[in-house]
C-alpha positions as CSV (number, residue, x, y, z in Angstrom):
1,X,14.0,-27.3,61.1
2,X,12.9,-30.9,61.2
3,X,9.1,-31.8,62.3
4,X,9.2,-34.6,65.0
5,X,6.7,-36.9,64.7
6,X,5.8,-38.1,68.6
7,X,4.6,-42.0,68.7
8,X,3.6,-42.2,71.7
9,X,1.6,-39.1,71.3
10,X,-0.5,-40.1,68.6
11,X,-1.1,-43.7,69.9
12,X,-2.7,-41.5,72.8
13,X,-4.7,-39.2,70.6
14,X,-6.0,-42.9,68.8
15,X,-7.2,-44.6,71.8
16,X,-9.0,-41.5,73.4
17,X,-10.7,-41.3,69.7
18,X,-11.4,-44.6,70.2
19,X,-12.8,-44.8,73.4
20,X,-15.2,-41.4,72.7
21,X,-16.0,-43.4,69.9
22,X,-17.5,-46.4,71.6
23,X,-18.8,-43.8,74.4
24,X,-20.7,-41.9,72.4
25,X,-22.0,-45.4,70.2
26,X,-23.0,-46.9,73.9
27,X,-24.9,-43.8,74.5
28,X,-26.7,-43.0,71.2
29,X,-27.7,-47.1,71.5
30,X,-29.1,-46.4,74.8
31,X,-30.8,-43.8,73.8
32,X,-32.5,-45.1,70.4
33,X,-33.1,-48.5,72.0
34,X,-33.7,-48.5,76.0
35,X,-34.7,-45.1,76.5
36,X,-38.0,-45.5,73.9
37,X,-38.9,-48.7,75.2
38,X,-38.3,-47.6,79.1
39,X,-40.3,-44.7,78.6
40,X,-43.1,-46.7,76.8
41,X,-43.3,-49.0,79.3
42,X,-43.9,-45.8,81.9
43,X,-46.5,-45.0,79.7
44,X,-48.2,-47.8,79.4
45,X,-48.3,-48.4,83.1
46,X,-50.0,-44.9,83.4
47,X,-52.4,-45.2,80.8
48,X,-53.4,-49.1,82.3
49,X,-54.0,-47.9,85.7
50,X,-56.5,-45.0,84.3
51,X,-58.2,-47.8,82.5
52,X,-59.1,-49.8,85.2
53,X,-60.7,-47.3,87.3
């Protein structure tokens, strides 16, 4: 028996790789970078308005 080896196949299995790759990069920087500083900013906001009363 002889193994085929499908091109087109495997260029599909690369890109999706590729693609969750970048996904999940977009996603881990958004939440190591934006989230934090979003959340400190929420934060700060509460903790300034219980200061000035």
């Amino acid at each position: 028996m002889e193994a085929k080896f499908d091109v087109n196949r495997t260029v599909e299995q690369a890109e999706c790789m590729f693609k969750d790759f970048w996904l999940r990069r977009d996603i881990m920087k958004f939440y190591t970078i934006k989230l934090p500083k979003f959340l400190g900013g929420i934060v700060r906001a509460m903790l300034g308005s219980f200061k000035k009363d």
